[in-house]
C-alpha positions in Angstrom: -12.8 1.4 -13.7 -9.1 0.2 -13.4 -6.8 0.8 -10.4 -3.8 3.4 -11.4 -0.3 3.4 -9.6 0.9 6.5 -9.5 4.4 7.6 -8.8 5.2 11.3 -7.7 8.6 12.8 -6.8 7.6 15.8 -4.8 9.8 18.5 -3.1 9.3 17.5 1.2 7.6 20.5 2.5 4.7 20.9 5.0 1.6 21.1 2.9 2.7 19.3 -0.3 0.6 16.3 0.7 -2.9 18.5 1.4 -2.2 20.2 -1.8 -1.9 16.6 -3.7 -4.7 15.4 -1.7 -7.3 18.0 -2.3 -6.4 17.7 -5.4 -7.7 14.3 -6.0 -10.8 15.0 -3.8 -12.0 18.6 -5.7 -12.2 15.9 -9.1 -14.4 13.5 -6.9 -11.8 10.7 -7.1 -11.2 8.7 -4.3 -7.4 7.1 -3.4 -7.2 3.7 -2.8 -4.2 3.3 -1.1 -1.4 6.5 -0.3 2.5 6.0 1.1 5.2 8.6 1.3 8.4 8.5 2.3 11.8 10.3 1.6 13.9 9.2 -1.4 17.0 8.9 -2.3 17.5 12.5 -3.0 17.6 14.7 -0.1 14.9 17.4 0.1 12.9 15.0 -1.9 9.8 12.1 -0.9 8.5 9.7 -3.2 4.5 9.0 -3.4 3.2 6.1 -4.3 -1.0 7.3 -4.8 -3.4 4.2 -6.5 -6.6 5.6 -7.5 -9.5 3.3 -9.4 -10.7 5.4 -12.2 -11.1 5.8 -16.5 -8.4 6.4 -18.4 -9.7 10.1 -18.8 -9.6 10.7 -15.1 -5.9 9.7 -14.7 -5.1 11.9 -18.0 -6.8 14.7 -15.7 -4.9 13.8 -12.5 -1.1 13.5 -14.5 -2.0 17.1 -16.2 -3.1 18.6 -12.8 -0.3 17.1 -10.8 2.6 18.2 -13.2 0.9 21.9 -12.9 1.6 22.0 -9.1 4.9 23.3 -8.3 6.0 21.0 -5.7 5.7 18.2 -8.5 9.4 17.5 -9.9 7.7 14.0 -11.9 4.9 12.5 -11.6 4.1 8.8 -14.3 1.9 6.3 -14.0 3.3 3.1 -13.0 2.6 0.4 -15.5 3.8 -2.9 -16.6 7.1 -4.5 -15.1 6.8 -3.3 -11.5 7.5 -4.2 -8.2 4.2 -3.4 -5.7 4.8 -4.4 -2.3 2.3 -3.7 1.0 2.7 -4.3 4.3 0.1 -5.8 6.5 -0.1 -6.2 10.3 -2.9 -8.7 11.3 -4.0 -9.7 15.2 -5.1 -13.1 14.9 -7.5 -14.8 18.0 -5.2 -18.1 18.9 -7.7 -19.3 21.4 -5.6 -22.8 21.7 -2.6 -24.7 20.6 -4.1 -26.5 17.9 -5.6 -22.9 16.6 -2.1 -21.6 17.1 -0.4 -24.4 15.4 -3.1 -24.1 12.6 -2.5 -20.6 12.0 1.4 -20.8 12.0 1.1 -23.4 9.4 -1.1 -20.9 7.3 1.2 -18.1 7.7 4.5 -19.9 7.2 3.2 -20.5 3.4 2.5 -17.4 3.5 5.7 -16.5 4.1 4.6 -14.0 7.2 6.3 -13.6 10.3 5.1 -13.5 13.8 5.8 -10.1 15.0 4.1 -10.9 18.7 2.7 -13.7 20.3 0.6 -13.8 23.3 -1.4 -17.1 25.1 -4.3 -15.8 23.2 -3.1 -14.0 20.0 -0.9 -13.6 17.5 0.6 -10.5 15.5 1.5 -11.7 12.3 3.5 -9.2 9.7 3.8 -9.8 6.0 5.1 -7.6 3.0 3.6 -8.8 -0.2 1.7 -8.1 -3.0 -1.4 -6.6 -2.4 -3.5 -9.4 -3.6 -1.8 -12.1 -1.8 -2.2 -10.5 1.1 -5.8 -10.4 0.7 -6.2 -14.1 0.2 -3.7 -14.4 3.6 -6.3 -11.9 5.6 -9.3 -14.0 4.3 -7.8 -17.1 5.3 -7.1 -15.5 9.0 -11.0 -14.2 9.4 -11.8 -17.5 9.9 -9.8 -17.2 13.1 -11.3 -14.4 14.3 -9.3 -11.0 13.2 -8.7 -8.5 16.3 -6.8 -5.8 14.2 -5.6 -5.5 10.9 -3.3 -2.7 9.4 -2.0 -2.3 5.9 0.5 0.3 5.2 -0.7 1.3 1.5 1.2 -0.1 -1.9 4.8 1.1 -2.6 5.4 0.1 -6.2 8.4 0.9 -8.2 9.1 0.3 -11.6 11.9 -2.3 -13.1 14.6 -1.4 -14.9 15.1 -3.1 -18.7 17.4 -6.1 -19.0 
């Protein structure tokens, strides 16, 4: 199994996303991660999908998607990319020292401190996915209250 970025240009109309969805789930393949958002075009979002399957599944999934009719393009993102995520952790700061501690952490991590209460902080931080998951395993040893991820946005780079 390998994880797939996928990157869809779709026409923004109610439905689209069910239609792209069930799609994935009638072949029994389960999606990692899923953003949307408009683009630059108007009438137009961009989906970012990652899906862990063969090589054969995602030959399945790019002939399927590029058969429905709300699919302008629709490529598999590979190489020289950009892939970003966005995490929001609620940390347990149950002193100063702790607090302290885990600004420290953070800092090198480059996150920010969306919130801060005597007890807590909100911490936000757009990386790559796998930094971030080293960052929310360092902050479980604080004690982790919530923790939201907003899916991978990847876009590919142009050539020099």
């Amino acid at each position: 199994m390998q994880r797939h970025i996928i990157s869809l240009l779709v026409e923004d109309n109610p439905g689209v996303l069910a239609r792209i969805s069930g799609m994935f789930t009638r072949r029994g393949i389960n999606i990692t991660s899923l953003t949307v958002s408009p683009c630059e075009k108007a009438g137009l979002s961009r989906m970012t999908v990652v899906i862990d399957g063969s090589e054969r599944e995602l030959e399945q999934v790019r002939k399927q998607l590029n058969n429905l009719v709300e699919v302008l393009h629709a490529k598999e993102l590979r190489g020289d990319c950009v892939v970003r995520d966005l995490c929001l952790l609620h940390v347990a700061a149950k002193n100063a020292e702790q607090r302290a501690e885990i600004m420290q952490i953070a800092s090198s991590y480059g996150a920010k401190v969306a919130d801060a209460t005597l007890n807590s902080l909100i911490l936000e931080l757009a990386d790559e996915p796998q930094k971030i998951d080293r960052f929310v395993e360092l902050m479980r040893h604080f004690g982790i209250k919530q923790l939201f991820r907003s899916g991978i946005c990847a876009i590919a780079r142009e050539k020099i």
